[in-house]
C-alpha positions as CSV (number, residue, x, y, z in Angstrom):
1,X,0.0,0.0,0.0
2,X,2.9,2.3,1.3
3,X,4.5,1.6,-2.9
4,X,1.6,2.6,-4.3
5,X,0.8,5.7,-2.7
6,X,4.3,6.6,-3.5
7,X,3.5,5.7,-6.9
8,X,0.6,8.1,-7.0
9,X,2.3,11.1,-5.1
10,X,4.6,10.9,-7.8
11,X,2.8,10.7,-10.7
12,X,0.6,13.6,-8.9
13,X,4.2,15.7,-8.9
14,X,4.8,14.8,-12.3
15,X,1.6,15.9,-13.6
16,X,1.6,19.3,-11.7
17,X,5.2,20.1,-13.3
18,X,3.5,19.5,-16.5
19,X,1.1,21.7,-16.1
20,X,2.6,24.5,-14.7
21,X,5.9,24.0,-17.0
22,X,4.6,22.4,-20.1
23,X,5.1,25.2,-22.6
24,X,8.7,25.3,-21.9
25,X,9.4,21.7,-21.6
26,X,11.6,20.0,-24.7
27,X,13.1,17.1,-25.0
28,X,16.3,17.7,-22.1
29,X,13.6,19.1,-19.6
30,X,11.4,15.9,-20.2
31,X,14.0,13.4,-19.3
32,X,15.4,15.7,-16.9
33,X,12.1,15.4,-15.0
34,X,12.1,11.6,-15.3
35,X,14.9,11.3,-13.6
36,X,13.8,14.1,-10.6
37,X,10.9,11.9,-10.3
38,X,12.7,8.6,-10.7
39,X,15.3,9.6,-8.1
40,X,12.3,10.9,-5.4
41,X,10.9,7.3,-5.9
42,X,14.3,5.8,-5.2
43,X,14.9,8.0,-2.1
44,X,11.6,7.3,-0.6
45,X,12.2,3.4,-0.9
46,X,14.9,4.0,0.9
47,X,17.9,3.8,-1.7
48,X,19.0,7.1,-0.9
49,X,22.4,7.3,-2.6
50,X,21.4,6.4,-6.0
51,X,18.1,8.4,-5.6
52,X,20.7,11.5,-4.9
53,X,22.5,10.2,-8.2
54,X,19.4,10.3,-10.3
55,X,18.1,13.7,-8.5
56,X,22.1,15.4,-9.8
57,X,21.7,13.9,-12.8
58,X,18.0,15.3,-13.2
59,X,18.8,19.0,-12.1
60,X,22.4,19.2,-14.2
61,X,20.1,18.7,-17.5
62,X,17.5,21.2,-16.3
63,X,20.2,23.3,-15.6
64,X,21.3,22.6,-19.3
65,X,17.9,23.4,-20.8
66,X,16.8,26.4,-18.6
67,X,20.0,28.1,-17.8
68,X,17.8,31.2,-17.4
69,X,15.1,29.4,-14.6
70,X,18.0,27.9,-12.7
71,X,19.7,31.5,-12.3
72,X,16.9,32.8,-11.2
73,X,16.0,30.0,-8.8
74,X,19.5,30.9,-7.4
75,X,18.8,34.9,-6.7
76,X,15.3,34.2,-5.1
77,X,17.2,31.7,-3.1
78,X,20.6,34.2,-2.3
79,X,17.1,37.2,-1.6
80,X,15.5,35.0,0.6
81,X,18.6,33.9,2.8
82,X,19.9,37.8,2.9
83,X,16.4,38.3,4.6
84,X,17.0,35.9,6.9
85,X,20.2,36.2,8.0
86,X,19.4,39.9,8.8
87,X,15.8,38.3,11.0
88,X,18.0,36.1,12.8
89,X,21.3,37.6,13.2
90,X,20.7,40.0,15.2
91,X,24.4,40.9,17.3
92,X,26.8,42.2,15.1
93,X,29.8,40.4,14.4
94,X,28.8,37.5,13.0
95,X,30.5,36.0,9.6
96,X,28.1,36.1,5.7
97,X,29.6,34.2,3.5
98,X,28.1,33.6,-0.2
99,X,30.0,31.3,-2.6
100,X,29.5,28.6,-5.1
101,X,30.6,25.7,-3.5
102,X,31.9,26.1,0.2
103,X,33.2,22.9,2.8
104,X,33.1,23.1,7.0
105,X,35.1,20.9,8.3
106,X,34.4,21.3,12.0
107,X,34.6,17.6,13.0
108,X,38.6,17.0,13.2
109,X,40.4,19.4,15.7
110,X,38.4,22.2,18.3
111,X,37.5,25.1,16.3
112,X,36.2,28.5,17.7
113,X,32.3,29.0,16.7
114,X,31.2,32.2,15.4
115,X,27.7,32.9,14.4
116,X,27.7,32.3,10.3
117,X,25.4,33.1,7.5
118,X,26.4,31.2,4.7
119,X,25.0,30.4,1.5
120,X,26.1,28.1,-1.6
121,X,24.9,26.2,-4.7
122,X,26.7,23.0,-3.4
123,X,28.3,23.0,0.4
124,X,29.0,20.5,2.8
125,X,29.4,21.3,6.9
126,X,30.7,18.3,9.3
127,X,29.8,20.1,12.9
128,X,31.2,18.5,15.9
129,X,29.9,20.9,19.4
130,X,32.2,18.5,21.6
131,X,35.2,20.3,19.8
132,X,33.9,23.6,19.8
133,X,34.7,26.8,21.4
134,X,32.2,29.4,21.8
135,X,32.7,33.1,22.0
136,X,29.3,34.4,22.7
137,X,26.4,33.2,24.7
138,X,24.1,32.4,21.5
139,X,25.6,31.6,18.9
140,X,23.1,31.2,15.5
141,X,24.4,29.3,12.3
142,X,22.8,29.7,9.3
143,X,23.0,27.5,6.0
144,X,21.3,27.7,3.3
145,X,21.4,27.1,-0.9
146,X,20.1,25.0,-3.6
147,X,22.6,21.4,-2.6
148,X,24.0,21.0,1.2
149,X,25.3,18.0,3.2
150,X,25.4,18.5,6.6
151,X,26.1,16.2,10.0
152,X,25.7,17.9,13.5
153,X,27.3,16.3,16.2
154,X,25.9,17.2,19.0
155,X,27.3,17.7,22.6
156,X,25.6,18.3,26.2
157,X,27.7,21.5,27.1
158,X,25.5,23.2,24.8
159,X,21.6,24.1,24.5
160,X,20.7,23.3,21.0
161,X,17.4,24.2,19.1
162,X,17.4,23.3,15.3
163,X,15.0,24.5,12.2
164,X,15.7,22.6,9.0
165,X,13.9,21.9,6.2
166,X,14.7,20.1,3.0
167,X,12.8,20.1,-0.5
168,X,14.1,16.6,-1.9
169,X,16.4,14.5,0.5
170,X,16.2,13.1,3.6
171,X,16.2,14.4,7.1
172,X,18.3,12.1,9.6
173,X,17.5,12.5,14.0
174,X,19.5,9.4,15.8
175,X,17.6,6.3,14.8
176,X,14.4,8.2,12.7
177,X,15.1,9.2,8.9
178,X,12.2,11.3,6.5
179,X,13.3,10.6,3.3
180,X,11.5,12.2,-0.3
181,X,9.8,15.7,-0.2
182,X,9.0,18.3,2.2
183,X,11.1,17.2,5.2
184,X,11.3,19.4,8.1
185,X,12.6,19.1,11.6
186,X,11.8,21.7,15.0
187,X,13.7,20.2,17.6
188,X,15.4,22.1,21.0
189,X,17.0,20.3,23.1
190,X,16.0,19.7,26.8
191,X,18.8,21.8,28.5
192,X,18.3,24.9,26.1
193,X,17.0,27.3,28.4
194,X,19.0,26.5,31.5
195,X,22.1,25.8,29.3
196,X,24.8,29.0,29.7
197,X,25.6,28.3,25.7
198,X,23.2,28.1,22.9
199,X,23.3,27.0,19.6
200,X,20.6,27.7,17.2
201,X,20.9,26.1,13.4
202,X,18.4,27.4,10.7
203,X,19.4,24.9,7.8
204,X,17.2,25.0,4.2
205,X,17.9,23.1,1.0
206,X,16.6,22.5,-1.9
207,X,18.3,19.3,-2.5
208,X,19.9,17.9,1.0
209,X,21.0,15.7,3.3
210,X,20.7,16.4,7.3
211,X,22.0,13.8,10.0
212,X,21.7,14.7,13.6
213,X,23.7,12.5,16.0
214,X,23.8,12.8,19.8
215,X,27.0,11.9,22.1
């Protein structure tokens, strides 16, 4: 039962894109679709690295055939995070960073955490807290762009609250994964408001991957 209403969610997608996009649709943006839609079934059943496969492969040839609607995907996106990070960082101080492709590698060594607005096409952040080294109070970490991997660690010397959300992907929280479309996660942890260090993360992808793991 669970296959088939995947089958019909999908086929539901498909013929809203059609709709909405047939007059610009050719022959690249056809099969680019089937492979979005083929890689959302794959990711929901729970083969998650080759539905990421087909999901790359499916927005590189969109990319190919509507050069013009992927741009301008990217500048609502880069508008809608400069909005943002203005809402939520609200001490000054803090690092904004905008890039294509950007790597955080804050899982080998201690590193000193700074609040961060950063936005990229493709970026990947590994986040250990047990290594970091606050310098403020609150510290808020914001990622956001159109492909992100990211893994939080996280650590009881700090209060955590987390806002994610994930257009195609999969959302990861210890032992429970949302896989497919429309994955979201509101979570604080139970120390936040006694805790003397906070963390906040505000993470939003249009194609990601989140893993939360606890000590």
């Amino acid at each position: 039962m669970d296959k088939r209403n995947r089958m019909i969610a999908i086929g539901l997608i498909g013929v809203g894109c059609l709709m909405i996009f047939g007059r610009w649709l050719g022959f690249f943006s056809i099969v680019a679709l089937l492979f979005l839609l083929l890689g959302v079934y794959r990711t929901t059943s729970g083969k998650v690295k080759q539905g990421y496969k087909l999901l790359g492969v499916g927005a590189v040839l969109l990319m190919l055939d509507h050069l013009l609607l992927v741009l301008g995907i990217c500048l609502i996106s880069l508008g809608m995070f400069f909005v943002k990070s203005r809402r939520m960082q609200r001490r000054g101080g803090f690092m904004q960073k905008q890039s294509f492709s950007s790597r955080f590698d804050w899982d080998l060594s201690p590193w000193v955490m700074r609040s961060l607005s950063a936005w990229h096409v493709l970026g990947e952040a590994d986040i250990d807290l047990s290594l970091a080294m606050a310098e403020d109070p609150e510290t808020v970490m914001l990622f956001q762009g159109i492909f992100g991997d990211t893994d939080i660690h996280l650590s009881e010397d700090y209060g955590v609250e987390i806002e994610a959300f994930v257009l195609f992907g999969s959302i990861e929280f210890g032992s429970h994964r949302d896989t497919g479309m429309l994955n979201r996660l509101n979570w604080k942890s139970a120390n936040y408001d006694s805790c003397a260090q906070k963390v906040k993360f505000n993470i939003s992808y249009l194609m990601g991957d989140l893993d939360v793991r606890a000590d």
